[in-house]
Steps between C-alpha positions, in 0.01 A plus 500: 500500500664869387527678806298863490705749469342923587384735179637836500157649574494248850909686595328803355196478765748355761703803516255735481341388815819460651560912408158576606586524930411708757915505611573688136243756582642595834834488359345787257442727781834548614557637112268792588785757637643483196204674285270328236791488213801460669351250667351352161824498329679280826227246467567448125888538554451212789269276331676475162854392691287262736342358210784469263671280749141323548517449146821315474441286878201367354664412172751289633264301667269480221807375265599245701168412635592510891390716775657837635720279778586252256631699275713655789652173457701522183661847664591405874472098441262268737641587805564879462138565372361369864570808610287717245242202589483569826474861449261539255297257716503743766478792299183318349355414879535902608329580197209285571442652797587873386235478233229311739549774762446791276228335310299463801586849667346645195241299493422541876487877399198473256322206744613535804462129710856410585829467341596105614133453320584601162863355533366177556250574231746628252708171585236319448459606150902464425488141603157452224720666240804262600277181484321604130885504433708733266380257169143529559450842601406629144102576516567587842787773460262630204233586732671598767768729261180652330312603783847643680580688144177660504500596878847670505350741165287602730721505760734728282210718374375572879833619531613724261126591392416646838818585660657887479912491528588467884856711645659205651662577782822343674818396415514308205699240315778583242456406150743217482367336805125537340641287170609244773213478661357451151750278389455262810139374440566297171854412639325322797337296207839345369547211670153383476452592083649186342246286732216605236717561194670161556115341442411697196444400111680756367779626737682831373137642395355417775779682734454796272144533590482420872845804537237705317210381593664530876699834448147716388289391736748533804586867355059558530523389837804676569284833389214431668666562788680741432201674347297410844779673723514831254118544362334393807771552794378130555776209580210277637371354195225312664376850622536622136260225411239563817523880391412442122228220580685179387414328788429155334715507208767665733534179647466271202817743399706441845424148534551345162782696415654410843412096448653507096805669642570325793403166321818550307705511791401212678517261201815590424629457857408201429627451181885619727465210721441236188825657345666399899355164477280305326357297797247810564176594315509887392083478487508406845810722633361825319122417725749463819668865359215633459382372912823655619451832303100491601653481905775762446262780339245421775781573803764695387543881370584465175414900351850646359659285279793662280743373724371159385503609154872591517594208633292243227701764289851446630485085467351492168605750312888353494320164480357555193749732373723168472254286350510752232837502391541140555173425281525754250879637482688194615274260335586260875198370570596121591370403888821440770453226814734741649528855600599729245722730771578768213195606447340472888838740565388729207147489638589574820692797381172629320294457795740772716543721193123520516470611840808738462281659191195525746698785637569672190225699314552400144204590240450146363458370872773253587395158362612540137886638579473175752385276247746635199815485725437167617418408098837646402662311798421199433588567111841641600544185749446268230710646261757506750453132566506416195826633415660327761377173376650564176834626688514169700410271178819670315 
């Protein structure tokens, strides 16, 4: 029997529920010192970086028909790609319960009963999505996609239809710190990607269109807040929605785009651990994720998270900076038992750059000097290599 493999309309559906979240419109807000265009012009900047390197993650997975972590594989070898494992499983676990907890404060804020209610709720609905399972969630996604497209137009249109321009007072972000805060929300996507491309019929268009499909819809969300904060001095965007009488579809909005985000999270966690061993079920693991992230939104505080951001930054942008050049400079993409020490040093070295740029305001953000320095290390290491090979054969 052929095994089913995704359309590009499924990834395309996929991705835009994962860019439809509550998390991107908050992250909007903070854009709102910065003025309507400036802050416009970070979110594109941000976006088309983030998904450029989306683009090319989910590519290599797609090629070679393995998940994000396995592909991590062919770059740090078995043992060295535990570690991005590991991590992504826990970045994968805080996310779970980052989106859970904002989905049901905001919903909480249109019907107010309790918060651990509609966590358990929204969990509830996470762990449905995760049993329908990732291959049968076509007619599904379609209604669920349609109804959340509609709701955020009219989202969108209750926000810049009746809103006047706001003076946003406060200190404010710099410009190169907005296109990093722009630039982090598809980057946290990156070692998840290939876990969807990996299962679709036709791999490099199908990447195309979930980085697109992903990068314009997380740029609307990303201006819906923003918007919120400057037309109606409103960061509370289940207020926004009491205010302008969505009360109903406001929460078809919060929850569904919470569950098709969050969804994504959890499976792949999942997927991680079936990439650490094969003795575990990812259907199974991403319900007990989900459990775990259902328990942390409902008891601990869980409201500012850039720090969080940075960090998912830090690990994965070297990461995936590496699987780059070894894919598609380096053409070295044969799996390793062993560690593959050269390149774990060279991440490492990445990973502190990146926080060393987190102090310096430069007006790409720091993520794309990270990645290209850690692209032209491992270039210039291999060259080097190389000619010692050569040296020690003569």
């Amino acid at each position: 029997m052929e095994e089913r493999r995704t359309s590009v309309f499924e990834n395309g559906l996929i991705w835009f529920g994962a860019a439809v979240s509550i998390a991107e419109i908050l992250t909007g807000t903070y854009f709102a010192s910065l003025g309507f265009n400036k802050g416009l012009l970070a979110i594109i900047i941000g976006h088309i970086i983030g998904c450029a390197m989306f683009f090319l993650a989910g590519l290599i997975g797609g090629k070679v028909r393995k998940s994000s972590m396995e592909t991590a594989k062919m770059s740090f070898g078995n043992k060295g790609a535990l570690l991005f494992s590991v991590l992504n499983i826990i970045q994968l676990i805080g996310w779970t319960a980052i989106m859970i907890y904002d989905g049901a404060l905001a919903v909480n804020g249109i019907f107010d009963i309790a918060n651990w209610i509609w966590c358990i709720v929204i969990g509830a609905l996470i762990v449905l999505w995760i049993m329908i399972g990732i291959k049968n969630l076509g007619k599904v996604n379609t209604v669920a996609m349609t109804a959340l497209f509609v709701l955020t137009i009219i989202l969108s249109f209750v926000i810049f239809g009746k809103g006047t321009m706001q003076n946003i007072a406060g200190e404010g972000m710099t410009f190169g710190a907005a296109v990093e805060l722009s630039v982090a929300m598809p980057l946290s996507w990156l070692p998840l990607i290939s876990d969807y491309t990996r299962e679709a019929k036709k791999p490099v268009k199908t990447t195309a269109v979930s980085a697109i499909t992903y990068g314009i819809v997380s740029c609307w969300m990303y201006v819906i807040g923003m918007g919120a904060a400057i037309f109606t001095a409103e960061s509370d965007i289940a207020q926004i929605m009491v205010k302008a009488g969505l009360g109903i579809a406001g929460l078809v909005i919060i929850v569904f785009s919470t569950v098709t985000t969050t969804f994504l999270d959890a499976y792949s966690a999942g997927v991680s651990c079936e990439s650490i061993t094969k003795k575990v079920n990812a259907k199974w693991i991403a319900v007990a994720v989900t459990v775990i992230g259902t328990l942390g939104a409902m008891f601990l505080p869980l409201t500012d998270i850039t720090e969080f951001l940075y960090f998912i930054g830090s690990v994965f942008a070297p990461m995936i900076a590496i699987q780059i050049a070894d894919f598609f400079i380096l053409k070295q993409n044969k799996e390793s038992s062993a560690f593959n020490v050269q390149n774990l040093i060279i991440w490492l070295a990445g990973f502190i750059i990146y926080r060393l740029l987190m102090k310096v305001d430069i007006v790409i953000g720091n993520t794309l000097p990270d990645m290209l320095i850690t692209i032209v290390s491992c270039m210039a290491i291999s060259k080097v290599r190389s000619k010692i090979k050569k040296a020690l054969k003569k």
